[in-house]
C-alpha positions as CSV (number, residue, x, y, z in Angstrom):
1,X,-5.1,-4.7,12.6
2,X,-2.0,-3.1,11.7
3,X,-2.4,0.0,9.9
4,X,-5.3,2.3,9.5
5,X,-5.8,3.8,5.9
6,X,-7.5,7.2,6.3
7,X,-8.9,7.8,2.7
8,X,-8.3,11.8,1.8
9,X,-11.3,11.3,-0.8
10,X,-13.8,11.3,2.2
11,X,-13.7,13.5,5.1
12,X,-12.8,17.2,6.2
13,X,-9.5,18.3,7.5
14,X,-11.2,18.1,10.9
15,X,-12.6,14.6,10.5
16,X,-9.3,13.3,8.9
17,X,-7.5,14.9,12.6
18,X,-10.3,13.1,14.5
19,X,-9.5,9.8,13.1
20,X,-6.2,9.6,13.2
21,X,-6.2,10.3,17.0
22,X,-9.2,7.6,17.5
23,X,-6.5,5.3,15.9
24,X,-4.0,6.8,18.1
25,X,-6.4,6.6,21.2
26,X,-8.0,2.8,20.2
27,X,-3.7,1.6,19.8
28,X,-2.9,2.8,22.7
29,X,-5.8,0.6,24.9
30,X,-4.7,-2.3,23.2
31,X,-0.9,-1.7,23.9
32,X,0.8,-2.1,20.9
33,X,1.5,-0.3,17.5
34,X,-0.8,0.6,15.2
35,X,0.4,2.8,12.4
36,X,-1.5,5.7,10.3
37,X,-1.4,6.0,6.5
38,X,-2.8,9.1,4.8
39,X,-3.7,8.0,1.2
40,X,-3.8,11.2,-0.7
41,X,-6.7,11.6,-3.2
42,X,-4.5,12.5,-6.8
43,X,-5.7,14.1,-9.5
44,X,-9.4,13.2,-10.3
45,X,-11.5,14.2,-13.7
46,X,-15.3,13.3,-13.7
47,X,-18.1,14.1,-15.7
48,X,-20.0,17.2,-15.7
49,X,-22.8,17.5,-13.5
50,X,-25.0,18.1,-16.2
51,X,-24.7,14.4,-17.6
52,X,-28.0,12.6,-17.7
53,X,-28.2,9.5,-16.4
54,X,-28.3,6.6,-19.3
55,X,-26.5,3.6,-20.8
56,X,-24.1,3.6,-23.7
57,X,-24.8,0.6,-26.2
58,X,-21.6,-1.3,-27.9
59,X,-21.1,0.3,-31.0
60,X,-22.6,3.9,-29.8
61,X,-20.7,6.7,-31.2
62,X,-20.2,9.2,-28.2
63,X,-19.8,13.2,-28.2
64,X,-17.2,14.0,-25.0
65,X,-16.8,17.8,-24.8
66,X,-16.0,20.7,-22.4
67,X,-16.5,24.1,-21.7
68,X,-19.6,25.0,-23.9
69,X,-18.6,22.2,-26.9
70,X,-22.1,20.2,-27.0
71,X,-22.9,22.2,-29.7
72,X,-26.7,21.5,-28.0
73,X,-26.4,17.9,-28.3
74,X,-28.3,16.4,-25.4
75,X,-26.7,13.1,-25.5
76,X,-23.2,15.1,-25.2
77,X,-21.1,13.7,-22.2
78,X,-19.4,17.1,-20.7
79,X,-16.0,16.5,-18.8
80,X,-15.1,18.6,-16.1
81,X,-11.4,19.2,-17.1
82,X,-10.6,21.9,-20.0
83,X,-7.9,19.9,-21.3
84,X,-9.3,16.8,-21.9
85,X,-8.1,17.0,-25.7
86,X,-4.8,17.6,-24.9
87,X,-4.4,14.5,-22.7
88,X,-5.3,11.9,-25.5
89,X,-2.5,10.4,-26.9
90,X,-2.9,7.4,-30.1
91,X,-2.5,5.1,-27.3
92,X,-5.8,6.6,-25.0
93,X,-8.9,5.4,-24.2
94,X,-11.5,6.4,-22.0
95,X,-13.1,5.0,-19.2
96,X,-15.7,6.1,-17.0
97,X,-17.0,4.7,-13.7
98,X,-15.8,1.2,-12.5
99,X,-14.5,-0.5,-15.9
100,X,-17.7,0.2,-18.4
101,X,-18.3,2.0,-20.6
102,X,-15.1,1.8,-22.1
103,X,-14.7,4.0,-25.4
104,X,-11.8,3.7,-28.1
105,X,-11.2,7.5,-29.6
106,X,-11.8,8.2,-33.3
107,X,-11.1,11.8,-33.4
108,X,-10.2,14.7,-31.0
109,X,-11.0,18.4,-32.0
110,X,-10.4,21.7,-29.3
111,X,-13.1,21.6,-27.5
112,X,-14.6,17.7,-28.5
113,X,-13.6,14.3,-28.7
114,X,-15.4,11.7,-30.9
115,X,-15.5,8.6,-29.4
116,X,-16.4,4.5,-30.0
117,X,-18.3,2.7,-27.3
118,X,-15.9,-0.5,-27.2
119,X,-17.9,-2.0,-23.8
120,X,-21.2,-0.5,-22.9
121,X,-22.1,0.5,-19.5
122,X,-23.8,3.5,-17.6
123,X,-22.8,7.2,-17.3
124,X,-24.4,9.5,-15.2
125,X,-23.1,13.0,-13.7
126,X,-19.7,13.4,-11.4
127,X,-18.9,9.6,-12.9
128,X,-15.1,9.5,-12.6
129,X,-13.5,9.3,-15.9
130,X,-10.0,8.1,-16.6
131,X,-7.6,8.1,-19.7
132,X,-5.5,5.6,-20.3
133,X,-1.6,6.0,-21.7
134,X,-2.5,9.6,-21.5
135,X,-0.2,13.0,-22.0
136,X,1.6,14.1,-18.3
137,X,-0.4,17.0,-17.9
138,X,-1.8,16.2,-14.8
139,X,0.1,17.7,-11.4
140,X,1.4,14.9,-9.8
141,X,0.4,16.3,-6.5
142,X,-2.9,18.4,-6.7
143,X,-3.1,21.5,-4.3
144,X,-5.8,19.3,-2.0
145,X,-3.4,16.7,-2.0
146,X,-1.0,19.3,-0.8
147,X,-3.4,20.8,2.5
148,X,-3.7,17.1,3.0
149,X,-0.3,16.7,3.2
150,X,0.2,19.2,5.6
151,X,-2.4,17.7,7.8
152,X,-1.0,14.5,7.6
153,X,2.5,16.0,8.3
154,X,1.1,17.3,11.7
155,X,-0.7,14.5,13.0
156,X,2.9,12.7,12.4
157,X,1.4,10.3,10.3
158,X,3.5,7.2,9.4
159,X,2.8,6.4,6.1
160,X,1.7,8.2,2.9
161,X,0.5,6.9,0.2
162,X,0.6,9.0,-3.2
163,X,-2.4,8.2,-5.6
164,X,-1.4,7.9,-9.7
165,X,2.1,7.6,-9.8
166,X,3.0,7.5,-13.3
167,X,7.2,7.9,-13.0
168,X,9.7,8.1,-9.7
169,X,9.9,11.8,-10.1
170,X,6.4,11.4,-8.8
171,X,7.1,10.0,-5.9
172,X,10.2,12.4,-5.0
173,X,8.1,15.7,-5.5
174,X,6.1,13.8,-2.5
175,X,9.4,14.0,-0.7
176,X,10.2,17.1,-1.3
177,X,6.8,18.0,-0.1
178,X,7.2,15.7,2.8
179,X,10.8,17.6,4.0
180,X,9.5,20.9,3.8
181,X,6.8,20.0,6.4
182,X,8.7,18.6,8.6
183,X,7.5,15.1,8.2
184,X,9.3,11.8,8.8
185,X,6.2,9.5,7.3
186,X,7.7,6.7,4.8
187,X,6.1,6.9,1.1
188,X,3.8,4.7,-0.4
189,X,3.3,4.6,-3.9
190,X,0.1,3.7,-5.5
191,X,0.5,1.0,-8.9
192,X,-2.7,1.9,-10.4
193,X,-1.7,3.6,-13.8
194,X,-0.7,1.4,-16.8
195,X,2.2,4.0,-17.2
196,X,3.2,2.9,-13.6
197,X,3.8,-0.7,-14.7
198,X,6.2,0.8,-17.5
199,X,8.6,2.7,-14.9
200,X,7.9,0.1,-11.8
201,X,11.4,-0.7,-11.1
202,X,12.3,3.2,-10.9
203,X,9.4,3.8,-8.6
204,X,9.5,1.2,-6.0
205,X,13.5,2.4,-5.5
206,X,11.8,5.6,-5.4
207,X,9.1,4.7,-2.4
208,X,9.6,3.2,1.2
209,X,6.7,0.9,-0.3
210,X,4.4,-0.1,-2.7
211,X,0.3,-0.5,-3.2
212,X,-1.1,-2.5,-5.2
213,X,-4.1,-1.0,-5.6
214,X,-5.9,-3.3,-8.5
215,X,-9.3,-1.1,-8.7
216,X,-8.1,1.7,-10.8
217,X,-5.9,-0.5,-12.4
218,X,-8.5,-2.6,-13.3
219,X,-10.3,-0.3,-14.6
220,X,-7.8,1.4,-16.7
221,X,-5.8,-1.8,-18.0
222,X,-8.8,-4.1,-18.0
223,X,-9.4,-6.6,-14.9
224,X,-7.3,-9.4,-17.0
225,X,-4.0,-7.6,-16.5
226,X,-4.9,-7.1,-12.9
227,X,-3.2,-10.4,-11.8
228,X,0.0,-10.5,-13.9
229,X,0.7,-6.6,-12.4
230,X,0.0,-7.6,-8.6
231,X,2.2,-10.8,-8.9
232,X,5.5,-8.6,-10.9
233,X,4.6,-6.0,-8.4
234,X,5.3,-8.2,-5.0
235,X,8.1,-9.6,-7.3
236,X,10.1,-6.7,-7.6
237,X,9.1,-4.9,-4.0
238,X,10.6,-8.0,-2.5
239,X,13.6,-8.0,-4.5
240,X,14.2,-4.3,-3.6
241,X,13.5,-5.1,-0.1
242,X,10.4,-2.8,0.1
243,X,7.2,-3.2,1.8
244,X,3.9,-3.9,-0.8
245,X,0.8,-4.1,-0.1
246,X,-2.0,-5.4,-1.6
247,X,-5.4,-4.0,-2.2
248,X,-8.8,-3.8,-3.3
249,X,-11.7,-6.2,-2.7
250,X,-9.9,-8.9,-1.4
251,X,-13.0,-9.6,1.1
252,X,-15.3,-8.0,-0.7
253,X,-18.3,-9.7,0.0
254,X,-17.8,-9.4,3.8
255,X,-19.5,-6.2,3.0
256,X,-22.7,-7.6,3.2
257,X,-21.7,-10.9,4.8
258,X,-20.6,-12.3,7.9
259,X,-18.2,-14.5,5.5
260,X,-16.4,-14.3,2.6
261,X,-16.8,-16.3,-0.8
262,X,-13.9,-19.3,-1.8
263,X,-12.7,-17.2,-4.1
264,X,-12.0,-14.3,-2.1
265,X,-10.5,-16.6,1.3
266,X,-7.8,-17.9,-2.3
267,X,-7.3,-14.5,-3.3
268,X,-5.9,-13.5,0.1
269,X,-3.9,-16.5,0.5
270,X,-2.3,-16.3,-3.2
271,X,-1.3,-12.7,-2.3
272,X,0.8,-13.8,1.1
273,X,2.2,-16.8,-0.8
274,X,3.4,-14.4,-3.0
275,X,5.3,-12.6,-1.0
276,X,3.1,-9.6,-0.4
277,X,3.9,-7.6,3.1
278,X,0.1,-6.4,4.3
279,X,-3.2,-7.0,3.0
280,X,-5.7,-4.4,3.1
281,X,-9.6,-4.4,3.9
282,X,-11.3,-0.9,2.4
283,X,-15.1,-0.8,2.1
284,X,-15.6,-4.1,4.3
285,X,-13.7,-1.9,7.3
286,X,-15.0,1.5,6.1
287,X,-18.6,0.8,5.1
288,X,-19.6,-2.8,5.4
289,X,-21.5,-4.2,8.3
290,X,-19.3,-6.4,9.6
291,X,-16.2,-4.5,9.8
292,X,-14.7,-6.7,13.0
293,X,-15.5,-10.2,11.2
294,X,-13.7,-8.9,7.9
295,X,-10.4,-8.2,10.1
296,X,-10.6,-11.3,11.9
297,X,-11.1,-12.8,8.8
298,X,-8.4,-11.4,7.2
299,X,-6.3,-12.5,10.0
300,X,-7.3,-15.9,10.3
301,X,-6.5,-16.2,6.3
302,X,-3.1,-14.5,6.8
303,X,-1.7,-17.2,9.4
304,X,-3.3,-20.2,7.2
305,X,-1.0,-18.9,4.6
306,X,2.3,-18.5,6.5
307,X,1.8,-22.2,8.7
308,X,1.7,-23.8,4.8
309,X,4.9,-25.7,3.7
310,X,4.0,-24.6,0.2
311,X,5.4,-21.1,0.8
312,X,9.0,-20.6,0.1
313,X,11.6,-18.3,1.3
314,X,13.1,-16.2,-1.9
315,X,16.5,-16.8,-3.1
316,X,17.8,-13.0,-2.4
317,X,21.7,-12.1,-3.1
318,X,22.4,-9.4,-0.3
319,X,22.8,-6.3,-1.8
320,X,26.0,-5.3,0.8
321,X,27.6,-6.7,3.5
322,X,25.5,-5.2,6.3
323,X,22.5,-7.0,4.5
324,X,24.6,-10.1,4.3
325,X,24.6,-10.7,8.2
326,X,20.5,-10.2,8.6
327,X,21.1,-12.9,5.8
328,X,22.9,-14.6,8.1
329,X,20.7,-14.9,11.0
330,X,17.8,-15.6,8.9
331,X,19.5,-18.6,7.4
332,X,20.7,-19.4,11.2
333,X,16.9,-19.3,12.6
334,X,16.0,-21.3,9.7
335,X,19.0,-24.0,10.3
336,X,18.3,-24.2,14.0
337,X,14.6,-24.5,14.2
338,X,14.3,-21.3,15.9
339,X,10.6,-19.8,17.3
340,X,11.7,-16.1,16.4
341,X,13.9,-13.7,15.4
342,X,14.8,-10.8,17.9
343,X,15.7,-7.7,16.0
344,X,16.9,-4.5,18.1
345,X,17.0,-1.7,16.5
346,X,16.8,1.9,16.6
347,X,16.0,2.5,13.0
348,X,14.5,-0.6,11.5
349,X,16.7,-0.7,9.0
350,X,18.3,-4.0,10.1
351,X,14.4,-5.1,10.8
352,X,13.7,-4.5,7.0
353,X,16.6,-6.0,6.0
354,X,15.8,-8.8,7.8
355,X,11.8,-9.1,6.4
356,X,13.4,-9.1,2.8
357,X,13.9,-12.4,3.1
358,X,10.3,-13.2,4.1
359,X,11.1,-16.1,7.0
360,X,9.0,-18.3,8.0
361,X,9.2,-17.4,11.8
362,X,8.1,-13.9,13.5
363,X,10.5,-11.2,13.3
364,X,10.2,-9.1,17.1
365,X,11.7,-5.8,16.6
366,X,12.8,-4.1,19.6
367,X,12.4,-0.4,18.6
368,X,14.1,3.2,20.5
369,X,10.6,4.6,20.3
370,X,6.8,4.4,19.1
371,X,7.2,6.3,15.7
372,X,9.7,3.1,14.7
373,X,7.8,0.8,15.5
374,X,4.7,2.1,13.9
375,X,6.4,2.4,10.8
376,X,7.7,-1.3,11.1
377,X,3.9,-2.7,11.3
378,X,3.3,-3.1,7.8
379,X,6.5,-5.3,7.1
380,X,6.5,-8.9,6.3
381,X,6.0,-10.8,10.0
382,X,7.5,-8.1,11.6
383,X,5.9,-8.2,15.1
384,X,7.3,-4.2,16.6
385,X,7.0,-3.3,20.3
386,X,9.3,-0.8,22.2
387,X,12.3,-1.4,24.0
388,X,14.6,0.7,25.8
389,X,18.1,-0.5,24.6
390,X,20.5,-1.5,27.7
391,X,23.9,-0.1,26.8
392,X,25.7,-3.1,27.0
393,X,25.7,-6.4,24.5
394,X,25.0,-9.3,26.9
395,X,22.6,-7.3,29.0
396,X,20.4,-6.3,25.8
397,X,20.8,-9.8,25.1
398,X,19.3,-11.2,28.3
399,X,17.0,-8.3,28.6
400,X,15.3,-8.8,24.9
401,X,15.0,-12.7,25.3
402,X,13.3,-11.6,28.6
403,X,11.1,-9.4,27.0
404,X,9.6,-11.4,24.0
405,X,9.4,-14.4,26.6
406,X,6.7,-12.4,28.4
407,X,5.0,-10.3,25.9
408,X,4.4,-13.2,23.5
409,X,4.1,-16.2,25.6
410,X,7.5,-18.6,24.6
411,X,7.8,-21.6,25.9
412,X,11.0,-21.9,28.6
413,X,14.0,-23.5,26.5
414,X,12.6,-21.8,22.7
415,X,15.4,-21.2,20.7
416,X,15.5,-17.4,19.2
417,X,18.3,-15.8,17.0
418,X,19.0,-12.5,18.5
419,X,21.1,-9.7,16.8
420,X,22.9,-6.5,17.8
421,X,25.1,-3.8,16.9
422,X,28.4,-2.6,17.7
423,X,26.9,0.8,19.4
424,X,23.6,-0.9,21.4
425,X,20.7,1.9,20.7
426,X,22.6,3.8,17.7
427,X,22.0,3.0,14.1
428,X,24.9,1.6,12.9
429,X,25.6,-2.0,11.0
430,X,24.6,-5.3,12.9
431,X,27.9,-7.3,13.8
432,X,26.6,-9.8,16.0
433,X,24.3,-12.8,15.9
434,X,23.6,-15.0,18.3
435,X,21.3,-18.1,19.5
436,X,19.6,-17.8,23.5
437,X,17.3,-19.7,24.7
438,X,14.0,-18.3,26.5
């Protein structure tokens, strides 16, 4: 694997510090770079506790209320948020658990909401409850989202991911959060709000990245829109030259299995030939019982996909001339046959530059230090290890042919497009490309 997702849902502060340095720990025996991603929790409304368990019928009118608003009414659904009146818009509807029940509103008082059951489906107590198209009255960053922050911040975690983004300011009060603690971790946002969709190109220039994360999308759009969202999503992230992953039961059945379903080994593939940067495994690695099958799985699927002819490099103007020489060499390894691309870089800015253009071939960045090439794990074929950066052009250049021969097994007389800077181990723009020969 490349990443691990720690889940700020599950888990003390203690147990979220644990993980992270077992990751740290298990990356380290392996010898090579795996990065950390804190996925922050969001804001979250569920049903009362008092909610008895039961099935709403199509057609079933439906009392929601708070605070003391039953008026007695047994079949009431209480929802633990005060202002769940004040959220509707004409737009809303609401939807509890996984997709069903799904109820259209008829009428909204100050303490009730009258509702239509539109698809039937079971409520019971601390169901999570979601309103779609809804009033931003909900913090875009909760105050647990905020102590999780802070623990993310020191275990120098590499990624974050913020849940229910709704508009880029979203994403920059994660920023601001992120600066004030001191923390140099690149933000993810999550697409799972149909409010998202509306402001996506705003957002992804506001994140490092991009999730695709089609359960609570599903659930709030309906699972039909799920496929048209994930495919302008990978769209877009590629165009802006940010990483996007893509989420959510994509080996779902690997829960219970030792293999997955057609379907599922398709769904994976589709997503790479897309142009998506990482795929992610959630409850087949977090709670299914064959957790080391699902990732070699996963893996196996991945490389299918990128050996097929079918998959085409994008058509991408470079946005400035420093882009416009990554350009370059990718166009160069893809003229001369090369095996690889060999991308120093003390940054990984020219390493992401370079992974816009999805290539066919592996991209081996040659990073200053571990925290860059953590952070490079999740782009598209970028294959990060680190380097230390001779001060002269020609020796970098025989060192790093040197050092991808060995660590991943070229064949004597590969071709490999190498590039470098005009200041070897300072950022600064990529001047030089060249073709060596391990």
């Amino acid at each position: 694997m490349d990443c691990a997702r720690l889940n700020c849902s599950h888990g003390t502060p203690d147990e979220l510090r644990r993980r992270c340095r077992e990751v740290r720990e298990a990356a380290a025996t392996a010898g090579r770079p795996v990065s950390v991603l804190f996925d922050l929790q969001g804001p979250k409304i569920r049903l009362d506790g008092s909610v008895r368990e039961r099935t709403l019928r199509e057609g079933e009118e439906v009392l929601l209320t708070v605070a003391d608003g039953s008026g007695g009414d047994p079949d009431a659904l209480g929802v633990a948020y005060p202002d769940l009146p004040r959220l509707l818009t004409e737009r809303s509807e609401v939807v509890i658990g996984d997709g069903a029940p799904r109820l259209v509103v008829l009428d909204v008082g100050e303490t009730r909401v009258r509702a239509l059951t539109r698809v039937p489906g079971p409520v019971s107590a601390r169901k999570g409850v979601n309103i779609t198209h809804a009033q931003p009255l909900l913090p875009a960053i909760t105050d647990k989202d905020r102590a999780d922050a802070a623990i993310a911040a020191e275990c120098d975690a590499d990624f974050i991911a913020l849940s229910f983004v709704r508009h880029a300011d979203d994403v920059l009060a994660l920023r601001e959060l992120l600066t004030g603690l001191g923390s140099r971790a690149r933000v993810v946002a999550k697409i799972e709000k149909v409010e998202a969709t509306e402001h996506l190109e705003d957002i992804v220039a506001a994140s490092d990245g991009v999730m695709v994360a089609r359960g609570d999308y599903g659930v709030e759009a309906g699972i039909e829109q799920v496929p048209a969202m994930q495919k302008r999503t990978i769209r877009m992230a590629g165009e802006q030259g940010k990483l996007v992953i893509t989420a959510t039961q994509m080996l779902e059945s690997m829960v219970s299995s030792p293999l997955p379903t057609r379907a599922e080994a398709a769904d994976v593939f589709n997503a790479i030939i897309d142009g998506t940067s990482a795929v992610m495994l959630s409850a087949e690695t977090s709670v299914g019982s064959y957790p080391v099958q699902a990732v070699a799985t996963m893996v196996a699927i991945a490389r299918s996909a990128e050996e097929q002819e079918i998959y085409c490099e994008p058509h991408l103007q470079p946005p400035n001339a420093d882009e416009a020489v990554m350009h370059a060499a990718v166009a160069l390894a893809r003229d001369t046959n090369a095996v690889a691309l060999v991308v120093p870089s003390s940054t990984g800015g020219t390493v992401r530059a370079c992974a816009r253009y999805r290539p066919h071939r592996p991209i081996y960045a040659l990073c200053h230090c571990d925290r860059v090439a953590r952070q490079l794990t999740l782009e598209w074929g970028v294959q990060p290890s680190v380097f230390t950066h001779p001060p002269r052009a020609q020796k970098l250049l025989r060192h790093a042919v040197r050092h991808v021969s060995e660590r991943y097994g070229l064949a004597n007389g590969d071709p490999v497009v190498i590039t470098a800077g005009p200041r070897i181990g300072s950022s600064g723009a990529t001047n030089l490309i060249t073709l060596r020969f391990a």
